[in-house]
C-alpha positions in Angstrom: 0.0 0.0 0.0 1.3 3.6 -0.6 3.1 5.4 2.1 2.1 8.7 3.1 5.8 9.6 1.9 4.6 8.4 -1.5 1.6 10.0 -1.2 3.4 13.7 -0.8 6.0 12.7 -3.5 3.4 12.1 -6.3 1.9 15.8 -5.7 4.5 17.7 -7.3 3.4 17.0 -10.8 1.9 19.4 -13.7 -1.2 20.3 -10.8 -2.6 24.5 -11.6 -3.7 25.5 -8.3 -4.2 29.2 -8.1 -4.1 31.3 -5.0 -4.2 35.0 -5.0 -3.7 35.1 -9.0 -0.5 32.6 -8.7 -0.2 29.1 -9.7 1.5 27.3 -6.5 4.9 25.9 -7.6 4.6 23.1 -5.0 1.7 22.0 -3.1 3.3 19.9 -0.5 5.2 22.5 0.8 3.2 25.7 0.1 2.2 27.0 3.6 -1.7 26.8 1.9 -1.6 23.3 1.4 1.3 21.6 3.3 -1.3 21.0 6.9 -3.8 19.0 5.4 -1.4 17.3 2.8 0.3 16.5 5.8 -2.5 15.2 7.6 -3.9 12.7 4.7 -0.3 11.4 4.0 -0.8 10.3 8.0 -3.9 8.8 7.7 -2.7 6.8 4.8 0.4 5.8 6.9 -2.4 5.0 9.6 -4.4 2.6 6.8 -1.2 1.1 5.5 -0.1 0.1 9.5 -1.4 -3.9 9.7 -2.5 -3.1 13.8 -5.0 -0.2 12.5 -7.6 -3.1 11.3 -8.0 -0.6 8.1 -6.2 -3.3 5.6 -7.6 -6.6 3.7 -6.2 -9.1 1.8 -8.2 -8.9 -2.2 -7.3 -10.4 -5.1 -3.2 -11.4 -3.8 -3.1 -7.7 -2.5 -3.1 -5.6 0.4 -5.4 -3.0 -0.1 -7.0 0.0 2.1 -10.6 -1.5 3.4 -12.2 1.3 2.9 -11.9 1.3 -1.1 -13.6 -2.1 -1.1 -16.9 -2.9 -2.0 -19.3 -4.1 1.3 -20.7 -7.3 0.7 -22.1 -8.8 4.1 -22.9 -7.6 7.2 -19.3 -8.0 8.7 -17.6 -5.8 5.9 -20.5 -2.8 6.6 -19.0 -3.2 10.1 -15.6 -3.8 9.4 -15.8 -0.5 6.9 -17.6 1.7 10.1 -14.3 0.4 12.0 -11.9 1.7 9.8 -14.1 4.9 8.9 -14.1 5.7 12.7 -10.2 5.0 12.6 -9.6 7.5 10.0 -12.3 10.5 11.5 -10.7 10.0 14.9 -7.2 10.9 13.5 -8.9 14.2 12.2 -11.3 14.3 14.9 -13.8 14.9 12.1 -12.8 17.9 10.8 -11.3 16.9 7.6 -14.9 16.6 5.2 -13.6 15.0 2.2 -11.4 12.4 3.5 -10.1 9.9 0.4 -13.0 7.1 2.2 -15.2 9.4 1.3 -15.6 9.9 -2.5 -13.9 6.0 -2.3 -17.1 4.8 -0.6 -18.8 6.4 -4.3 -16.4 4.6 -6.2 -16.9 1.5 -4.5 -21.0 1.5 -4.7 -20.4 2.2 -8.6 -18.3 -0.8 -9.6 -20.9 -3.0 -7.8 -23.4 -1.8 -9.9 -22.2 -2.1 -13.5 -25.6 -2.4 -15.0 -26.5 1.1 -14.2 -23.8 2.6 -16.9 -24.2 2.6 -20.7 -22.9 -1.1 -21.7 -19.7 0.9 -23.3 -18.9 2.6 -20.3 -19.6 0.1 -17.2 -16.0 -1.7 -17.5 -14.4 1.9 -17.2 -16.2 2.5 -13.6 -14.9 -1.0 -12.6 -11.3 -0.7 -13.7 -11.3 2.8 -12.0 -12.2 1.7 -8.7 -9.7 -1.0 -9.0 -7.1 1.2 -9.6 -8.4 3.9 -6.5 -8.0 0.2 -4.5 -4.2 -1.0 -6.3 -3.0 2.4 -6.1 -4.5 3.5 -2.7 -5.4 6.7 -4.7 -7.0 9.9 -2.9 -9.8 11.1 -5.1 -12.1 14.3 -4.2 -15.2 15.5 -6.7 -17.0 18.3 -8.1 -20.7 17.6 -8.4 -22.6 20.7 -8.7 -23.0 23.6 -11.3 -21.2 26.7 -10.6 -24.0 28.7 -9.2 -24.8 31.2 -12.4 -28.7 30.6 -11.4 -30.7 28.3 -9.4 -33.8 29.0 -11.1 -32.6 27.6 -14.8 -30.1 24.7 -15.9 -27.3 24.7 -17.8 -28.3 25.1 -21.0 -30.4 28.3 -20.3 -27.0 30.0 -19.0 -25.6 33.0 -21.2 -22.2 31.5 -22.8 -21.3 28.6 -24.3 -20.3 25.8 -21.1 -20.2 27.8 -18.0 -20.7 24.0 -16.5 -18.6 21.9 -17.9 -19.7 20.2 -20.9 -18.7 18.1 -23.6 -17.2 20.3 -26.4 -15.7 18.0 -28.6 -16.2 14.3 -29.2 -12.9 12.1 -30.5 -12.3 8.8 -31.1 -10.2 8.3 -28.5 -11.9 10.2 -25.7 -13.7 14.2 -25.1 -12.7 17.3 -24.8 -14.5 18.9 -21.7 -14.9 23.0 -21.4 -16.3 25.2 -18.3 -16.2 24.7 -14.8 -17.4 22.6 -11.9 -17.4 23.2 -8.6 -16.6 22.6 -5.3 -13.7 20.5 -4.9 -13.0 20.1 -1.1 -9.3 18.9 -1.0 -9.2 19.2 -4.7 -6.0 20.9 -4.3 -4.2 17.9 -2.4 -5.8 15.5 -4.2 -4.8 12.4 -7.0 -8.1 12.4 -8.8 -11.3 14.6 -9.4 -14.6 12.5 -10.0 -16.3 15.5 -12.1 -20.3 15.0 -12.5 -23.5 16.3 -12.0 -25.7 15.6 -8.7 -28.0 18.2 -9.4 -31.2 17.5 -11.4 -30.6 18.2 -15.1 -33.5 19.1 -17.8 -33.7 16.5 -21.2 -31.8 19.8 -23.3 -28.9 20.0 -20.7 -27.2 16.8 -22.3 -24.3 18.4 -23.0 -23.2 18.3 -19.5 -24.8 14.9 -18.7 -21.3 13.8 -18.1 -19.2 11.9 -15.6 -15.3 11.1 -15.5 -12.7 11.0 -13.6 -9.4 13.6 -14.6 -6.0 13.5 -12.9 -5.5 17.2 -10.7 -2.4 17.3 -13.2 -4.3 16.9 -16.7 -3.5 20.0 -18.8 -5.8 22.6 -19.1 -7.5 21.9 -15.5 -7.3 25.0 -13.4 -8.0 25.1 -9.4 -9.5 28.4 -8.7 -8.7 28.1 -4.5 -11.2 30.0 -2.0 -8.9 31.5 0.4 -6.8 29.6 2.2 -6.6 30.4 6.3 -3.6 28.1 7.4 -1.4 30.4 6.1 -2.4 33.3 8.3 -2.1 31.1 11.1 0.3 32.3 13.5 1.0 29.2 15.1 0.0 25.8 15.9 -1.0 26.9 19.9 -3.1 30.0 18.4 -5.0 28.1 15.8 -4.8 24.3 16.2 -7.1 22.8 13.9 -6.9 25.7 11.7 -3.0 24.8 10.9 -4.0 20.7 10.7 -7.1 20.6 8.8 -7.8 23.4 6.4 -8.7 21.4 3.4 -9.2 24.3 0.7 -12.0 24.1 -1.7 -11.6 25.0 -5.3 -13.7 26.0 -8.4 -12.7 23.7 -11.5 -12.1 25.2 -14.6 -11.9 23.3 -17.9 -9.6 24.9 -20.6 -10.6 22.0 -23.3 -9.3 19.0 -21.2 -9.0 15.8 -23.3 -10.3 13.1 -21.3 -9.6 9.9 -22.4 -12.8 7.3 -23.5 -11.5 4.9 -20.4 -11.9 7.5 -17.6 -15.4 8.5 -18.9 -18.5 6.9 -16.8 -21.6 8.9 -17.7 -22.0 10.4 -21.2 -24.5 12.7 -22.8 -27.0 10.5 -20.4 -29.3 12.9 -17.9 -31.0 9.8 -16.7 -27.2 8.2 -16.2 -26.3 10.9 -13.9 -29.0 9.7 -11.5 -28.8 6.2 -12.0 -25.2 6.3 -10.8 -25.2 8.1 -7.5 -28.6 6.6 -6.6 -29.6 3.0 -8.4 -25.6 2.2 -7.3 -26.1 3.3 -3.6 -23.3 5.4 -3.9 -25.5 7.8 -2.2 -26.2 6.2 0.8 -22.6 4.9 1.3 -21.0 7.9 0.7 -22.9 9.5 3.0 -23.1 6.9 5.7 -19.4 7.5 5.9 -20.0 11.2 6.3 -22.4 10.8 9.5 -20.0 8.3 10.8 -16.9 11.4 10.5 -19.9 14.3 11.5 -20.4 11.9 14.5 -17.0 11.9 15.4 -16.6 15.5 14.9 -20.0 16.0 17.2 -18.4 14.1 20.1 -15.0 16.2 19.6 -17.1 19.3 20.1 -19.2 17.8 23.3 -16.0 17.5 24.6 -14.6 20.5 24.4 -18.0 22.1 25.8 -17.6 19.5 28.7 -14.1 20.5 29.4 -14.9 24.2 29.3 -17.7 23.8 31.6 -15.4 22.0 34.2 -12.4 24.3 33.6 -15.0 27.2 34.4 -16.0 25.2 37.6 -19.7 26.0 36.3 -20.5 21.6 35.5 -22.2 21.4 38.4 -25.0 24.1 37.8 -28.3 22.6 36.7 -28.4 25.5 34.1 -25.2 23.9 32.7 -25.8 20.2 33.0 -28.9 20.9 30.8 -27.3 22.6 28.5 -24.1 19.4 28.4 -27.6 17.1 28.1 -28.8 18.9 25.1 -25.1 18.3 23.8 -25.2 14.4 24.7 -28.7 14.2 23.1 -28.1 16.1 19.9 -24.6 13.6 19.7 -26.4 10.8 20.3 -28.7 11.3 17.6 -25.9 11.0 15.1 -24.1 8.1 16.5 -27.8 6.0 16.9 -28.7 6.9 13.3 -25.3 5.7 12.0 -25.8 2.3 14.4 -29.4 1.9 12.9 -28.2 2.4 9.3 -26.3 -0.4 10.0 -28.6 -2.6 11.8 -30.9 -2.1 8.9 -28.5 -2.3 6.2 -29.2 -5.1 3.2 -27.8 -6.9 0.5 -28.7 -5.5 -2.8 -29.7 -6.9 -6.2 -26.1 -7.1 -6.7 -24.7 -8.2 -3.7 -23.8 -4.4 -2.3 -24.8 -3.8 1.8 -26.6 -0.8 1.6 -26.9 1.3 4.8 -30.6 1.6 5.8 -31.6 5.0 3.7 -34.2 5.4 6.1 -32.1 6.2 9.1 -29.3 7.6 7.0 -31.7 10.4 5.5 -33.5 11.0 8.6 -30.3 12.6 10.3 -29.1 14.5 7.4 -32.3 16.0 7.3 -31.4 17.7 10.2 -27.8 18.4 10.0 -28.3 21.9 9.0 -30.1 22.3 12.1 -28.0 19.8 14.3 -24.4 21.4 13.6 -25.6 25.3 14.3 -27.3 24.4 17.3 -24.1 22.5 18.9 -21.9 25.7 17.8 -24.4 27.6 19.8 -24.8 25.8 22.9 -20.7 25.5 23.1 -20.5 29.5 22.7 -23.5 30.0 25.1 -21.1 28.0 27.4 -17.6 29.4 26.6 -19.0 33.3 26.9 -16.4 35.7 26.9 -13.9 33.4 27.4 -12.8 33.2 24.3 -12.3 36.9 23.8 -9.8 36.8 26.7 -7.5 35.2 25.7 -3.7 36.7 24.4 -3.3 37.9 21.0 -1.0 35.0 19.9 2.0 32.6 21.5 4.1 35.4 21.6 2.2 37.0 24.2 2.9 33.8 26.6 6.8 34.0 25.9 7.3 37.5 26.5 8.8 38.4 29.8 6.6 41.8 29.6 3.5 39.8 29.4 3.3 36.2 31.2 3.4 37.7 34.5 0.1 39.0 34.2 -1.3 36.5 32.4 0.0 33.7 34.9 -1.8 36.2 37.2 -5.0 36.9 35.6 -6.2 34.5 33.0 -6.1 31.1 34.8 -9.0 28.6 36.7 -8.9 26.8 39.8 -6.8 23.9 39.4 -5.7 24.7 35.7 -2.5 27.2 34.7 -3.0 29.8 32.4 -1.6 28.0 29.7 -3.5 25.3 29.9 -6.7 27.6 30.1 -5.4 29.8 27.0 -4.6 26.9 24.8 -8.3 24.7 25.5 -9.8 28.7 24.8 -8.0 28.6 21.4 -8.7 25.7 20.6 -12.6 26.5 21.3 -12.2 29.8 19.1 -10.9 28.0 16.3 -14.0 25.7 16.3 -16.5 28.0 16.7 -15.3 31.6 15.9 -12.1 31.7 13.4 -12.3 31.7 9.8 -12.0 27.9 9.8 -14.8 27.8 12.4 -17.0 29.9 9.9 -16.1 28.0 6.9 -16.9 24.6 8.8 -20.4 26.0 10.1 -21.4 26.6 6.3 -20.0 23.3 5.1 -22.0 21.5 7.7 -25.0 23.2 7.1 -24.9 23.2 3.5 -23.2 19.6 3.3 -26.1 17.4 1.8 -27.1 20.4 -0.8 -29.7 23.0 0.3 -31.8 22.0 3.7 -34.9 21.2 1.3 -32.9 18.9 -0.6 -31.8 16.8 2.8 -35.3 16.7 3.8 -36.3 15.5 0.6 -34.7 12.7 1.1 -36.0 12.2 4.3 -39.1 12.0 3.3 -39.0 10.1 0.4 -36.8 7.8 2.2 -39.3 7.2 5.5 -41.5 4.6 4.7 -44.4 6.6 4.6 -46.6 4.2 3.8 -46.5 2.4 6.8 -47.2 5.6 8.9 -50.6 6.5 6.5 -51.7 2.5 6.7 -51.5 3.0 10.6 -54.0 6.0 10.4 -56.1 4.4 7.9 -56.6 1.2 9.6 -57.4 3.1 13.1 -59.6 5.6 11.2 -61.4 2.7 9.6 -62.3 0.9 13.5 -64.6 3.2 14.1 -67.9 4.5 13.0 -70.1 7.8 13.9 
């Protein structure tokens, strides 16, 4: 299995990313990009160590569990084991991990049938070579947003989404841009696709394939990046671990070649392969397993707070730490039920139980602001208080008085400053800000997480229940 070492090594290649105007030179190092391309090279040193659990023996190989296709009840659980490995080494604040889009690519190759009979044996050798390879691939998946009230084909200019502009024997030429590629930057691979409903005339961009970060003519457009201002590990810690920039794709008449194209001029395809797959639900299984994990990171720090501020003790503050236990708990029983319900599909797939998969992300918009809150409500000023940066607890002018003032019972004042900046950076920094949109907005627009919800409850079941009790009884 690759090495993280490997891992680093194979990003300096022909890769446009583009911050402030500039293409970076070198991503591994860049001060943008070095933290989290640091932190997924660990977490494939992590998968690649035999006493993680995260490994499996497949076809003469070692591979990385979690780029393997489910197919009983013991590799769903196995696959929640190794997920939970990998979110616990980020503490869940690293979105796109490379299990996530994997977990896609996984649920695809199981379910050949569902792509065009010239395209299905492309899906299946890409996954094996995200499995061999140990590859890290990200996606795009929705429309830049020129308007949310047409598609595509309604847009002024020729393939503001990225379309098909040329069609070659050996492959197609894609122009216009996709976005938003979380990790994109530090990645190996882009899936590039459309999740959003398309219209019959939009078949020009009815397209899925996967592209190299390298491939000429793809640029990375980077939102900025806040590791860089960072002014040091103690001041922001997750900040400089975990800031996994997002990018806008742009497509300068990319050749893609025929064997990395899944989904073709096909509107009906598009669906058929994140949903008739169950990509969908495996994906996102694995993201409430790592939104769990990130949940329980955040309980944690309220609970430590609360103690530190010698207030755990006051009902008004145990209710508040219940509401936090309650609202965690939700995640981590959903992601349990999922997999107590979980079945084998048509083609031998285990499918996490959509039912209580959908019914938490429906309320994940609602879930994520509501723990920020409760953890500010409990932090208060706190986090205000704290020294301008590291340098104020070195300097002999300005220790003094914050050994003096700014610690708690029991607890110096650098133990007090660091847990505060810690807590600042989850709820308050620019990390903290792009991490409370991201959650919110994670699953698409609210409406779109309920939809799923509710066409994902069962009910049926619930409207037979009233019917049969309305029918026991007469006037």
């Amino acid at each position: 299995m690759r090495t993280g070492a490997e891992y680093l090594a194979s990003l300096k290649d022909n890769r446009r990313v583009y911050v402030d105007g500039v293409v970076v030179d070198d991503v591994a190092h860049h001060p943008a990009f070095a933290p989290v391309a640091k932190t997924i090279a660990e977490l494939f040193d992590i998968a690649a160590d035999p006493s993680s659990g995260m490994t499996i023996e497949q076809g003469g190989r070692t591979v990385n569990r979690l780029f393997t296709t489910p197919r009983s009840r013991e590799d769903l659980t196995a696959f929640r084991a190794a997920a939970k490995v990998w979110a616990e080494h980020t503490h869940g604040w690293v979105g796109r991990s490379p299990d996530h889009v994997g977990a896609f690519v996984a649920a695809f190759a199981a379910h050949p049938e569902a792509f065009a009979d010239n395209l299905a044996t492309n899906v299946v050798a890409f996954q094996q070579r995200v499995q061999t390879e140990n590859l890290y691939v990200s996606y795009a998946i929705i429309p830049p947003q020129v308007s949310r009230a047409t598609t595509a084909h309604e847009w002024d200019g020729d393939f503001v989404q990225v379309g098909v502009a040329e069609e070659r024997p050996d492959g197609i030429v894609v122009r216009g841009a996709q976005m938003l590629a979380t990790g994109g930057a530090v990645a190996d691979e882009i899936l590039v696709s459309c999740i959003k409903p398309l219209s019959p005339d939009d078949t020009d961009f009815a397209i899925s394939f996967a592209v190299p970060v390298g491939a000429e003519g793809l640029k990375l457009l980077c939102r900025r990046p806040y590791a860089p201002a960072a002014t040091s590990r103690y001041d922001y810690p997750l900040t400089t671990r975990f800031d996994e920039t997002d990018a806008l794709l742009v497509f300068d008449d990319v050749f893609i070649p025929w064997e990395r194209v899944f989904v073709y001029r096909d509107v009906a395809g598009l669906r058929r392969q994140f949903f008739d797959t169950g990509a969908h639900v495996l994906g996102n299984w694995q993201a409430q397993l790592r939104f769990a994990v990130k949940l329980r990171f955040l309980a944690g720090l309220a609970r430590k707070v609360a103690a530190v501020n010698g207030v755990d003790k006051f009902p008004g503050v145990v209710e508040k730490l219940g509401e936090l236990a309650s609202l965690t708990s939700l995640v981590e029983s959903a992601v349990l039920a999922a997999e107590h319900t979980a079945e084998p599909d048509a083609q031998g797939l285990w499918r996490p139980g959509a039912r209580a998969l959908y019914g938490v992300m429906g309320l994940q918009s609602e879930l994520y602001p509501r723990v920020l809150a409760i953890l500010r409500d409990l932090v208060g000023g706190g986090v205000l208080q704290v020294p301008s940066s590291v340098a104020d607890m070195t300097s002999t002018e300005t220790r003094p008085d914050i050994d003096r003032y700014v610690h708690s019972p029991g607890v110096s004042a650098e133990e007090r400053v660091k847990l505060f900046k810690l807590v600042w950076d989850a709820v308050g920094s620019e990390f903290a800000g792009r991490h409370h949109q991201y959650e919110m907005f994670y699953a698409g627009a609210p409406f779109v997480a309920k939809g799923y919800a509710f066409r994902n409850y069962g009910f049926e079941q619930a409207t037979a229940a009233v019917e049969s009790f309305l029918s026991s009884y007469e006037l």
